[in-house]
C-alpha positions in Angstrom: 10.5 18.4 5.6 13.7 16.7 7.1 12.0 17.4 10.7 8.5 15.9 9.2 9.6 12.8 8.1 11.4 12.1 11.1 8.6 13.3 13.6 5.6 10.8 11.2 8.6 8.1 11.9 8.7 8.1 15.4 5.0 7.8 15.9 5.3 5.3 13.7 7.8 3.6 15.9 5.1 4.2 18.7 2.2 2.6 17.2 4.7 -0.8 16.1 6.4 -0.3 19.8 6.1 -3.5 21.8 2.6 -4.7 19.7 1.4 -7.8 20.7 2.1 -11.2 18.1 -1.9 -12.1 18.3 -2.2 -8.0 17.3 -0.3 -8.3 14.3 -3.3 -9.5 12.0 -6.2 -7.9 13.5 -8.4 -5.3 11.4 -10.2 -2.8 13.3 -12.4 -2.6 9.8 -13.4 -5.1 7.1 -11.9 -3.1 4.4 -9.0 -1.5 6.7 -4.9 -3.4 7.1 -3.5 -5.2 9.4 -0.5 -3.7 11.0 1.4 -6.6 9.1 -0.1 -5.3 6.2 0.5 -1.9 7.0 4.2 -2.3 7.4 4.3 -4.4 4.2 2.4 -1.7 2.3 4.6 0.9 3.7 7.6 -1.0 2.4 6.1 -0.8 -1.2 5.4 2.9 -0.8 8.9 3.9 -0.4 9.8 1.5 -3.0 7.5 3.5 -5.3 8.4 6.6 -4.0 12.3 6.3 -4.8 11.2 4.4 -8.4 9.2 7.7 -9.0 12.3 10.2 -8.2 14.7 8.2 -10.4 11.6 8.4 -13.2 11.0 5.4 -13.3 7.3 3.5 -13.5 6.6 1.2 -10.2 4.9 -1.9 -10.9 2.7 -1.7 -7.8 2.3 -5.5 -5.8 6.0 -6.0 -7.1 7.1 -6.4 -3.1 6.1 -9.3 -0.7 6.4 -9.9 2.9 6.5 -13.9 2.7 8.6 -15.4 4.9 9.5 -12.5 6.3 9.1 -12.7 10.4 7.9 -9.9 12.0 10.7 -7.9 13.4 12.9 -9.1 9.7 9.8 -6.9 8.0 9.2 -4.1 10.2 13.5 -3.4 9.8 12.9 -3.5 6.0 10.3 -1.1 6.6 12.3 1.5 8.5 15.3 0.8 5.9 13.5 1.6 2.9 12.0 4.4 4.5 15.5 5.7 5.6 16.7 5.6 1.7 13.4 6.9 0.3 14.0 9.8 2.7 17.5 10.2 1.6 16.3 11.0 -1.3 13.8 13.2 -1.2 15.0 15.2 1.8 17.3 17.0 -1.0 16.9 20.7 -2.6 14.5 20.2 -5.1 10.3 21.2 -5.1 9.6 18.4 -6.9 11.1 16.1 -4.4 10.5 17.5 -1.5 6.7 17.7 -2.4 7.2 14.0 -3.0 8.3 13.1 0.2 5.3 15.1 1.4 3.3 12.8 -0.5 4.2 9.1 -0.1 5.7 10.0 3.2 4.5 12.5 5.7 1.1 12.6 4.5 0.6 8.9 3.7 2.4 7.4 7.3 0.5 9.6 8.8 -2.6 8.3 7.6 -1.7 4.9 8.6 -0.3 6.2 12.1 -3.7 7.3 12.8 -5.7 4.0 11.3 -2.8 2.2 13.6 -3.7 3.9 16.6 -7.4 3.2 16.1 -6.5 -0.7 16.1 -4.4 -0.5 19.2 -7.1 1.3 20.9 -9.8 -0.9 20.4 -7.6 -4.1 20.8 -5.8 -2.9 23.4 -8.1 -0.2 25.2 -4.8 0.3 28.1 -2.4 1.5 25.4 -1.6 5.2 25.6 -2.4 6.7 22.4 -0.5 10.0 23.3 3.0 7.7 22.9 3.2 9.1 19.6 3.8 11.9 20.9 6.9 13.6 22.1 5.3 15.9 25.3 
């Protein structure tokens, strides 16, 4: 799990790697995020995700991204990931299929609706750089 968390982190890292400022608000659909939103949705998730190991109830649009620059939102990302992963990464099937859950399974989703953005905005980007071959 450990290894799967990191590896869904690092293309993470990929798709957010050296995106351009006019990027950061474009939709490739209607009802899809923007990477802004993405990382400020992600930042919720792992808020919920360690409110649900320590039992408790997450009130759900309890986190906001204003006046957060860019760079100051992506790093809060990446450090509530790091403590959501801290504490599901621990001996425990319940925990472990938590981190599968709001972790692997969900940032990959959003890696992959990511990637679709940067390829249609940005049709030179290498979509394999979220890949470690």
């Amino acid at each position: 799990m450990a290894y799967e968390i990191e590896n869904t982190g690092y293309q993470l890292s990929a798709c957010f790697k050296d995106l351009p400022a006019d990027l950061l608000d474009v939709k490739t659909t209607e009802k899809g995020m923007t990477p802004r939103e993405t990382a400020a949705h992600l930042c919720e998730s792992y808020m919920a995700l360690s409110s649900h190991v320590a039992g408790k109830e997450h009130e759900w649009g309890s986190f906001s991204a204003e006046g957060l620059a860019w760079d100051q939102l992506l790093a809060k990302m990446f450090e509530l990931r790091g403590k959501a992963s801290g504490e599901v990464c621990v001996d425990s099937e319940e925990r472990l299929k938590s981190a599968h859950d709001y972790i692997v399974a969900h940032d990959a989703y959003h890696v992959g609706q990511l990637c679709a953005m940067r390829t249609q905005s940005q049709p030179e980007w290498e979509s394999y750089s979220i890949y470690r071959f």
